[in-house]
MARGURO-421133 format. One record per residue (C-alpha): x, y, z; residue number from 0; residue in one letter. Coordinates in Angstrom, 3 decimals. Example, Ala and Ser with C-alpha at 12.3 -4.5 7.8 and 13.67 -1.06 7.14 Angstrom:
REM MARGURO-421133
+----------+----------+----------+-----+----+
:       c1 :       c2 :       c3 :   i : aa :
+----------+----------+----------+-----+----+
:   12.300 :   -4.500 :    7.800 :   0 :  A :
:   13.670 :   -1.060 :    7.140 :   1 :  S :
+----------+----------+----------+-----+----+
//
This chain:
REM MARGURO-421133
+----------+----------+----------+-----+----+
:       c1 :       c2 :       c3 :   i : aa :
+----------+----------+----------+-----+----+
:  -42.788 :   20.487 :  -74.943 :   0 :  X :
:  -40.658 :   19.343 :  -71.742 :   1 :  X :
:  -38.777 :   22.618 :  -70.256 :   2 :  X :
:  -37.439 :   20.706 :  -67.601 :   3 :  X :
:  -34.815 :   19.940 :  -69.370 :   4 :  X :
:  -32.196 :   22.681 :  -70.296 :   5 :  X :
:  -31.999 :   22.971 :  -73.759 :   6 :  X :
:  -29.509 :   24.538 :  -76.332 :   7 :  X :
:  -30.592 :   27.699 :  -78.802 :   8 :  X :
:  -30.849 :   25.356 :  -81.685 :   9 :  X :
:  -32.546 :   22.499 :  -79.924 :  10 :  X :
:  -35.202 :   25.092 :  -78.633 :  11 :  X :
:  -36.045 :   25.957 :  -82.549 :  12 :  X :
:  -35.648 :   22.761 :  -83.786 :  13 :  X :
:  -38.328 :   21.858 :  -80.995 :  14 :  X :
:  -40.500 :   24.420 :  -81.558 :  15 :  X :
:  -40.956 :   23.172 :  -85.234 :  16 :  X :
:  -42.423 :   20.078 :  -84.671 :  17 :  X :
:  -45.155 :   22.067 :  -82.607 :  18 :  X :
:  -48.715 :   22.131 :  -84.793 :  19 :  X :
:  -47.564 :   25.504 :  -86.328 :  20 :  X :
:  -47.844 :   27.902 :  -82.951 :  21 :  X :
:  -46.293 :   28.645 :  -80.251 :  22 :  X :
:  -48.922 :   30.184 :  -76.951 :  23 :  X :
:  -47.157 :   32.155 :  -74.628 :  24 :  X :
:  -48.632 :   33.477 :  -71.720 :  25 :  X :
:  -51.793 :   32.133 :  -72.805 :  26 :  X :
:  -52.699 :   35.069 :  -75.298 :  27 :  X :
:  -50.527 :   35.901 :  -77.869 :  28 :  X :
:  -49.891 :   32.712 :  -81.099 :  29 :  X :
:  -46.421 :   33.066 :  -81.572 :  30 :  X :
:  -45.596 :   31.645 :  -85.549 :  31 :  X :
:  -43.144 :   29.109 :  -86.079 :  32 :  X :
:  -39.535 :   30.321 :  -87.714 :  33 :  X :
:  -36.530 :   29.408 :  -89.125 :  34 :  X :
:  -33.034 :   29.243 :  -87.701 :  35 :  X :
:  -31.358 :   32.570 :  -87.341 :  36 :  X :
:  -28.587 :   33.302 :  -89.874 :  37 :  X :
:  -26.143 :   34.145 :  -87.291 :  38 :  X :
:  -25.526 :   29.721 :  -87.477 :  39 :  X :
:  -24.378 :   30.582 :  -90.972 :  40 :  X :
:  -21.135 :   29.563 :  -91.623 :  41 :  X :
:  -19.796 :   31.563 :  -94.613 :  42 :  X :
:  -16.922 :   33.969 :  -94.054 :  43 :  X :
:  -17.277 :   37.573 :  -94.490 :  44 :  X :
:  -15.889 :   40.628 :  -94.090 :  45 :  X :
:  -17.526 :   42.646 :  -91.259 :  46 :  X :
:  -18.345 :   46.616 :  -91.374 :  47 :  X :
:  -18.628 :   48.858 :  -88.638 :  48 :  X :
:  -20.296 :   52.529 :  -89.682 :  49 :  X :
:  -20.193 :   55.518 :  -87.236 :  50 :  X :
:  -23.110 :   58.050 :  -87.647 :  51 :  X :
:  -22.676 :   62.028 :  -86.300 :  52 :  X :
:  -25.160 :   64.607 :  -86.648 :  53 :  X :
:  -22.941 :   67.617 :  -87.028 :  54 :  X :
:  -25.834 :   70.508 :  -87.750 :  55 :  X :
:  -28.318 :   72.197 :  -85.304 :  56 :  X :
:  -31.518 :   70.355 :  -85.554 :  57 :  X :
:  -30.136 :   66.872 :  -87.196 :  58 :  X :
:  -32.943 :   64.355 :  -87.216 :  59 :  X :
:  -32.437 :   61.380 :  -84.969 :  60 :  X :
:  -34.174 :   59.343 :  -86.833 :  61 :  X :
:  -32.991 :   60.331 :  -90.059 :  62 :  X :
:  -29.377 :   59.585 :  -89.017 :  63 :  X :
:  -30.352 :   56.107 :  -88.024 :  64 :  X :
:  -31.786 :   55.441 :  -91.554 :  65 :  X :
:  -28.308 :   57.066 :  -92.883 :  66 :  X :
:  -26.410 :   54.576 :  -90.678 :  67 :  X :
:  -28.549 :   51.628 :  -91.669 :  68 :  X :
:  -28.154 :   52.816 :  -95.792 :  69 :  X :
:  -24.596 :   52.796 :  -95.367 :  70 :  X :
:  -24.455 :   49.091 :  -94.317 :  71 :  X :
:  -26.182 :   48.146 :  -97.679 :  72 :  X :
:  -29.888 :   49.348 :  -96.075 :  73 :  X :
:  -32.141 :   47.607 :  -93.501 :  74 :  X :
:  -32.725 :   44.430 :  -96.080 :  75 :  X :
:  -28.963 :   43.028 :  -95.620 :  76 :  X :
:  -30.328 :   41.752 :  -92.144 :  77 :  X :
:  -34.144 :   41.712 :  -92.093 :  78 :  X :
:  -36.239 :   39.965 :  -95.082 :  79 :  X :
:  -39.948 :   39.998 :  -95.911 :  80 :  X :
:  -42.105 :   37.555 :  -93.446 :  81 :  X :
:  -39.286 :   37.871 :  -90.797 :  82 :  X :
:  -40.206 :   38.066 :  -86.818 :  83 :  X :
:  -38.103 :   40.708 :  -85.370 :  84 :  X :
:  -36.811 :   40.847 :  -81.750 :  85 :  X :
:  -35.318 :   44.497 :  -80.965 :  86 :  X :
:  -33.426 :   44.295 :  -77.690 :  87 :  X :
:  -33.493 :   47.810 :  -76.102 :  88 :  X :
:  -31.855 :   49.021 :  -73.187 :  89 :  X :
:  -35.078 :   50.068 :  -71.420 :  90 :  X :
:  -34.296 :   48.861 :  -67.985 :  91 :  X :
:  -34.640 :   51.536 :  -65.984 :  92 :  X :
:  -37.212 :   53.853 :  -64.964 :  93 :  X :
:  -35.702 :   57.070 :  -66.898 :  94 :  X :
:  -36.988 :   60.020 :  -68.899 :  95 :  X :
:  -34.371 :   59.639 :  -71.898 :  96 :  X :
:  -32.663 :   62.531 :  -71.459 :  97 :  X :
:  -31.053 :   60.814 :  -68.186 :  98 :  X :
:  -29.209 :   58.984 :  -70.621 :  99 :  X :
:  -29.942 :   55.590 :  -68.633 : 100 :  X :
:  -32.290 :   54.288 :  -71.746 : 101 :  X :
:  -32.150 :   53.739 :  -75.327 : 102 :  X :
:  -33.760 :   56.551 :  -77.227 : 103 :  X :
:  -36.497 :   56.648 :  -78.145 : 104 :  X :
:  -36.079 :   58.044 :  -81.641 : 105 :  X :
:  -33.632 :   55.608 :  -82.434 : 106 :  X :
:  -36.024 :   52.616 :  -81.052 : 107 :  X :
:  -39.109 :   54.186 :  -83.420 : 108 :  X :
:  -36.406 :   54.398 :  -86.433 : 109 :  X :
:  -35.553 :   50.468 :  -86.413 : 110 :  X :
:  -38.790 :   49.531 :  -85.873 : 111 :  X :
:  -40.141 :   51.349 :  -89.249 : 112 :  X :
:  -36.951 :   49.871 :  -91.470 : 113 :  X :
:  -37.551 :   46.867 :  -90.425 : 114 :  X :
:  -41.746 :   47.143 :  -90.806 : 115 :  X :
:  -40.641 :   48.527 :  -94.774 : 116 :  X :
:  -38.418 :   45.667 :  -95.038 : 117 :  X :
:  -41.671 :   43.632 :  -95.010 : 118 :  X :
:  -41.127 :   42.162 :  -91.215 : 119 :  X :
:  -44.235 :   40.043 :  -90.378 : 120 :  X :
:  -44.042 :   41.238 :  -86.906 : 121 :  X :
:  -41.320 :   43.515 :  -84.823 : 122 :  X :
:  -41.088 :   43.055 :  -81.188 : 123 :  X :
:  -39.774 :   44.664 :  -78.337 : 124 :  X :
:  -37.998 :   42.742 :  -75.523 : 125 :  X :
:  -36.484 :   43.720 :  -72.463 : 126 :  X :
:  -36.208 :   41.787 :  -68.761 : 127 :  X :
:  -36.355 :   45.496 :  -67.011 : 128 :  X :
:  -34.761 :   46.188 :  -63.753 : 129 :  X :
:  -37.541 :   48.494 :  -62.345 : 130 :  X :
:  -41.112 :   47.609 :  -63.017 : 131 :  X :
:  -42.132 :   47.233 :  -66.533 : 132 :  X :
:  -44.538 :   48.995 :  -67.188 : 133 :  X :
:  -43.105 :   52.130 :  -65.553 : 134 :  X :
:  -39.934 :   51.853 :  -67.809 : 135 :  X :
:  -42.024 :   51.083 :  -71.082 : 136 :  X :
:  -44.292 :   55.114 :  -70.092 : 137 :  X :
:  -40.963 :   56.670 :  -68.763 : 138 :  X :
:  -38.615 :   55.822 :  -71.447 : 139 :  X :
:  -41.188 :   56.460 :  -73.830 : 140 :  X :
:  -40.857 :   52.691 :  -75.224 : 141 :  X :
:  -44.939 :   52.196 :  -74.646 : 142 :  X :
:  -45.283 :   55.239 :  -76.587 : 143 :  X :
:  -42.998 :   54.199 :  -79.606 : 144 :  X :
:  -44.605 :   50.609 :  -79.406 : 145 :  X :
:  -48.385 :   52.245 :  -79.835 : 146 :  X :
:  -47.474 :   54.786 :  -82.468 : 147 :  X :
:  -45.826 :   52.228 :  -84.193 : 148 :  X :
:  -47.749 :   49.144 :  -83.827 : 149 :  X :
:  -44.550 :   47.006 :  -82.566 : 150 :  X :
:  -45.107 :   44.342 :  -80.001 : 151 :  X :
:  -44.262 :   45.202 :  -76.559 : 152 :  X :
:  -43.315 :   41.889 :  -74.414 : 153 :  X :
:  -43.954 :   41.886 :  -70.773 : 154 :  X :
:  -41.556 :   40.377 :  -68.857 : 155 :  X :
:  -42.502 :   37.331 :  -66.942 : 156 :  X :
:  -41.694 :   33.893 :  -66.021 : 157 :  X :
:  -43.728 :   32.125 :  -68.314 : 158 :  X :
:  -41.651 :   33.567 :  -71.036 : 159 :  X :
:  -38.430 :   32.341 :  -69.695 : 160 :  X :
:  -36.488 :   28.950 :  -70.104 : 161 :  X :
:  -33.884 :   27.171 :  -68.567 : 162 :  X :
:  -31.188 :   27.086 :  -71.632 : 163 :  X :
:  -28.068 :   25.760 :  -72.156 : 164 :  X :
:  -25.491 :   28.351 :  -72.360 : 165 :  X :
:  -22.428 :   26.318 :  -72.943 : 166 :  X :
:  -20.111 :   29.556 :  -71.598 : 167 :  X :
:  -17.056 :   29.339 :  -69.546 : 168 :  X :
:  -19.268 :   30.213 :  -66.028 : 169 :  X :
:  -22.549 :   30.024 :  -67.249 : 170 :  X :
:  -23.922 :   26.452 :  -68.122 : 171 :  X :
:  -27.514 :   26.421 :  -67.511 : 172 :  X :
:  -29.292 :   29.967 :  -67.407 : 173 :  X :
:  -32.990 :   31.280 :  -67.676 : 174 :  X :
:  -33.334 :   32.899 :  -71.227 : 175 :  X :
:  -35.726 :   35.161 :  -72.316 : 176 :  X :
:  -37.587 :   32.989 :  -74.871 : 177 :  X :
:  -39.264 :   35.739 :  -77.232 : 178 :  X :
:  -34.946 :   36.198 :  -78.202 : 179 :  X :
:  -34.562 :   32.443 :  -79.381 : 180 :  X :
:  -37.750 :   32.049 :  -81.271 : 181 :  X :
:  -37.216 :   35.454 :  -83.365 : 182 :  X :
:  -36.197 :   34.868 :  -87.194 : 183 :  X :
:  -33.721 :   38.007 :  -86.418 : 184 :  X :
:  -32.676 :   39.993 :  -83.202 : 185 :  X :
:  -31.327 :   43.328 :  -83.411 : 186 :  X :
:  -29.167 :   44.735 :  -80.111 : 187 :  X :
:  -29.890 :   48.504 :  -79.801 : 188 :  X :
:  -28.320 :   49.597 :  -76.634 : 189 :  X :
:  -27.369 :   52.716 :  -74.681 : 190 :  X :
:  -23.807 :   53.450 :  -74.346 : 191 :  X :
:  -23.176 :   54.224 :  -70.274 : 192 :  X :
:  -20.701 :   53.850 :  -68.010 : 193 :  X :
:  -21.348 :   50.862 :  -65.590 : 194 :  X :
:  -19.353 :   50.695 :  -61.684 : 195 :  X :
:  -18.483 :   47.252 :  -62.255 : 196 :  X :
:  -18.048 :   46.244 :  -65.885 : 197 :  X :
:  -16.588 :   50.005 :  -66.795 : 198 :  X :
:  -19.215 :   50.639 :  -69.474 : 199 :  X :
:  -22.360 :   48.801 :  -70.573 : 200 :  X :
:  -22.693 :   48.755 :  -74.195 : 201 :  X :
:  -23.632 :   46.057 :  -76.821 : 202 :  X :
:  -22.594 :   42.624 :  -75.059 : 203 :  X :
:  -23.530 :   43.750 :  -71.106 : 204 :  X :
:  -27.022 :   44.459 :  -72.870 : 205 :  X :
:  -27.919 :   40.898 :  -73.251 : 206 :  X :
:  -28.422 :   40.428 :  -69.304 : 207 :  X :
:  -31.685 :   41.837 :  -69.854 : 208 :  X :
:  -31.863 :   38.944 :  -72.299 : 209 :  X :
:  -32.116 :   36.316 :  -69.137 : 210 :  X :
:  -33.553 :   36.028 :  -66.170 : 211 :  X :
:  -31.566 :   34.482 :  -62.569 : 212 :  X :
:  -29.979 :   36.372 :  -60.377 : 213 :  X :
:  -28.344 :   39.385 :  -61.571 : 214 :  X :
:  -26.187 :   39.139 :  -58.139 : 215 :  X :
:  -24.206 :   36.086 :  -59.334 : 216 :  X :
:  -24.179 :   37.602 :  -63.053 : 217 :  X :
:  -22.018 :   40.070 :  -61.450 : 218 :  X :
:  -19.696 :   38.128 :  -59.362 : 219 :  X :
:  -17.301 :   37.492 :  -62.474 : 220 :  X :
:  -18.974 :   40.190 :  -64.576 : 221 :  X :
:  -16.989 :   40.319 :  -67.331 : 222 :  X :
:  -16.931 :   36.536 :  -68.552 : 223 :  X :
:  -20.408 :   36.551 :  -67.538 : 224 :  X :
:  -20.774 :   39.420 :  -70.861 : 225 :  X :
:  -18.702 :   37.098 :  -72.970 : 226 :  X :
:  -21.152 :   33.666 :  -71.811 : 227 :  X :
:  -23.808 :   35.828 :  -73.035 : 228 :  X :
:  -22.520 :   37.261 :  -75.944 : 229 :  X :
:  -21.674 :   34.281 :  -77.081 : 230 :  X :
:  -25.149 :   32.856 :  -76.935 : 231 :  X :
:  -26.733 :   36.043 :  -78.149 : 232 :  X :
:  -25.887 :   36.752 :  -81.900 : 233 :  X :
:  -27.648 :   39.419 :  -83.211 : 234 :  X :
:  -28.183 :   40.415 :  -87.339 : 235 :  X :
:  -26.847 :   43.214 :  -86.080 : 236 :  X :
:  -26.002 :   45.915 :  -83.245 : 237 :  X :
:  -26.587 :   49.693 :  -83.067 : 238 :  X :
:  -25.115 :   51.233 :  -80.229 : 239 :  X :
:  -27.432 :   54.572 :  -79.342 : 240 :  X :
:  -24.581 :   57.238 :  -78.137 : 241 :  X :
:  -27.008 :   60.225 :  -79.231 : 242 :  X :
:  -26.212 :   60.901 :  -75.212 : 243 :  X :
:  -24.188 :   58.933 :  -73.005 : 244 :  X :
:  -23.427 :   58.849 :  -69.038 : 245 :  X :
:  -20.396 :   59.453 :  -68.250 : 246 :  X :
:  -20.801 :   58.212 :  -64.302 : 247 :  X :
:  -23.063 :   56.625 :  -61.517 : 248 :  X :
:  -23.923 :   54.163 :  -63.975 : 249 :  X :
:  -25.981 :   51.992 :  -64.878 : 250 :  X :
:  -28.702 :   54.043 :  -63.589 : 251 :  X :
:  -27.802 :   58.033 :  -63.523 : 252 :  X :
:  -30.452 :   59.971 :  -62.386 : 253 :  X :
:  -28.769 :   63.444 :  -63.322 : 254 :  X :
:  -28.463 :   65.240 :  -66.556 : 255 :  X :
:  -24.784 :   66.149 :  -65.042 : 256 :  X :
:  -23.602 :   62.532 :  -66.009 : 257 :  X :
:  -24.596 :   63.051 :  -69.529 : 258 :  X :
:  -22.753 :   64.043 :  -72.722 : 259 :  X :
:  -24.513 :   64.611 :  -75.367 : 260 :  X :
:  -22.412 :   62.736 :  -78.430 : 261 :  X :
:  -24.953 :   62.503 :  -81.016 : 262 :  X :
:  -23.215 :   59.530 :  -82.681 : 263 :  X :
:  -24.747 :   56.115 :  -83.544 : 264 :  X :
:  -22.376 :   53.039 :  -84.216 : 265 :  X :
:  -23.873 :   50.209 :  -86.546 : 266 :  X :
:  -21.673 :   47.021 :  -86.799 : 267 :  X :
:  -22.486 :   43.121 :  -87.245 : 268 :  X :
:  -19.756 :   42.811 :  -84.560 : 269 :  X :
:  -19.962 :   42.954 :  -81.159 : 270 :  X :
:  -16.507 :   43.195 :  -79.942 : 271 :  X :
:  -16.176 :   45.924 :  -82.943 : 272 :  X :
:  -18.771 :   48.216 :  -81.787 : 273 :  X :
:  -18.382 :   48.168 :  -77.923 : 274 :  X :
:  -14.809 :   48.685 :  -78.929 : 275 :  X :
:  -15.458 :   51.763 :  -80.906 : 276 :  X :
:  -18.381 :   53.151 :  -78.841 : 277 :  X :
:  -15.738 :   52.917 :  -75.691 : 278 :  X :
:  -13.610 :   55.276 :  -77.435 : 279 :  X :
:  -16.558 :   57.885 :  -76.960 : 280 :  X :
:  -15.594 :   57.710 :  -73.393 : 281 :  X :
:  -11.870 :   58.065 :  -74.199 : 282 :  X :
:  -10.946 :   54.883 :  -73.220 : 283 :  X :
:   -8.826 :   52.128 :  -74.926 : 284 :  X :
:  -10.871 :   49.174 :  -76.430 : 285 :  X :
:   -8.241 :   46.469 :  -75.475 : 286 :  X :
:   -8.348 :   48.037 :  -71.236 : 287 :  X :
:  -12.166 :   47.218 :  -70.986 : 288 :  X :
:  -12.774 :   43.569 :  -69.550 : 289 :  X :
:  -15.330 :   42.195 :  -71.597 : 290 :  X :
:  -13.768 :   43.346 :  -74.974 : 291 :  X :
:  -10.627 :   41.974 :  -74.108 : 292 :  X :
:  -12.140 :   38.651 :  -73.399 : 293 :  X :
:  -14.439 :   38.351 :  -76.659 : 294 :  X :
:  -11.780 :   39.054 :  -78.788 : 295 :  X :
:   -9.821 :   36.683 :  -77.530 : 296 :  X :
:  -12.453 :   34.314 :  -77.445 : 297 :  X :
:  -13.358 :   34.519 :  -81.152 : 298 :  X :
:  -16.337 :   36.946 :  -81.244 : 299 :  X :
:  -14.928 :   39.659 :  -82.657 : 300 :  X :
:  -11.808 :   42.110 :  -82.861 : 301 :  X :
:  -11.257 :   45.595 :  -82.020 : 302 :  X :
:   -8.828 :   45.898 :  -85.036 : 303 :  X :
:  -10.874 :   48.209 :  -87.124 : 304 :  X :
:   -8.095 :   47.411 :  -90.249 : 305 :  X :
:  -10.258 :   44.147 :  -90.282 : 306 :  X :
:  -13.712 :   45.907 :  -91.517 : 307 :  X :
:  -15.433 :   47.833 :  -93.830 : 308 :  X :
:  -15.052 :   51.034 :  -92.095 : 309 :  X :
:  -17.652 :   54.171 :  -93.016 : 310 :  X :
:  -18.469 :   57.425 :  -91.238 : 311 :  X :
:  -21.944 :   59.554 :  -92.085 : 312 :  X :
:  -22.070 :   62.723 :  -91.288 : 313 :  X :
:  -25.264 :   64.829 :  -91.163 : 314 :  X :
+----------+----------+----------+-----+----+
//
């Protein structure tokens, strides 16, 4: 297959079929062949956004992510038997989780056994990290999770990205992480953190640790840079992690004084709907934070919760 070329999401799958049956990345690992996501589905439907609070002393994290996921019609609405699964973390930094700078790792384990009882063939972890991989896969616990529950955990490196075409409003041509394109399903499972130049990163900012180039010029116009992406991206679904959130000196903390601990979890198969309703957590209006703004008016979602199938769970 000729990289050289920037290609489109689809034309990279449609490629990839005509392969022998494999794809070998890196050399090591036979990656399967698999079908086109269902986010290129085109029937209408109603979207849902659910909002998960453990209430009591002692509330299970994990247990409240399985409540979340059983209030969207359980983990089989968006993962079927013999599916590859991408989960796209927030593990960029080099954080103990209780910085708040991570996604936990509770709620990481949690979507990574539904998905494993849903009858995934494989689950996956992927994350282009800021700091050094390997330390942020032992400090956010992320190696840990990955071991104890036998997930794939994808290095980051240049042979795994590709020069794709992005077809955004400022980005064109970008390097994409290529273990995100090839998955039968992605799931987004960020933190929810206040960020100095976007306001807060949250669902859409997550997927620049779904490329590669230079974050530098990503941030120049930072908000249409989220929409580009967001665009591109389409999850099954997105779980915001708010168990704890920072508050300041974001994206990377680095004190337990810039975290409050929220112990809320916000499930919704749209974007704009859940950074809208996870920005609330920070008392902040939806329609005042850059990137929402713009992907709503783009098309990629709304912030008017009157359009969705609106639950709460409370444990």
């Amino acid at each position: 297959m000729n990289f050289d070329r920037p290609l489109t999401r689809r034309e990279s799958i449609r490629k990839l079929f005509r392969w022998s049956g494999y794809v070998t990345l890196a050399g090591a690992t036979q990656w399967p062949l698999f079908t086109l996501p269902d986010a290129w589905a085109t029937e209408a439907k109603k979207g849902f956004i659910i909002e998960g609070r453990g209430q009591t002393d002692g509330f299970s994290v994990k247990d409240l992510t399985r409540k979340v996921f059983e209030a969207a019609g359980g983990i089989k609405r968006f993962v079927s038997r013999g599916d590859v699964v991408v989960i796209k973390p927030n593990i960029s930094w080099a954080r103990h989780p209780r910085f708040a700078a991570t996604t936990h790792p509770e709620v990481l384990s949690a979507v990574i056994e539904l998905c494993q009882e849903a009858g995934a063939k494989r689950v996956r972890i992927a994350d282009n990290t800021i700091h050094d991989a390997r330390r942020c896969f032992a400090i956010t616990g992320a190696g840990k999770v990955a071991k104890e529950t036998g997930a794939d955990l994808i290095y980051p490196r240049s042979s795994l990205m590709r020069n794709m075409k992005l077809r955004g409003n400022r980005l064109d041509v970008w390097p994409v992480f290529i273990p995100l394109v090839e998955a039968d399903k992605v799931i987004n499972l960020p933190v929810a953190k206040h960020h100095s130049l976007s306001t807060l990163t949250l669902g859409m900012k997550n997927w620049i640790g779904a490329v590669d180039g230079s974050r530098w010029s990503l941030h120049q116009d930072i908000n249409q840079s989220i929409v580009d992406l967001a665009q591109f991206f389409q999850p099954a679904v997105t779980l915001i992690d708010a168990i704890r959130i920072m508050t300041k000196n974001g994206p990377s903390g680095g004190s337990t004084d810039y975290v409050a601990i929220k112990n809320t979890l916000i499930l919704s198969d749209d974007p704009v709907a859940a950074d809208a309703r996870a920005s609330m957590l920070f008392g902040l209006k939806p329609e005042r934070i850059g990137f929402i703004h713009l992907a709503q008016k783009g098309g990629l979602g709304t912030y008017d919760f009157s359009k969705l199938e609106n639950k709460r769970v409370v444990m």
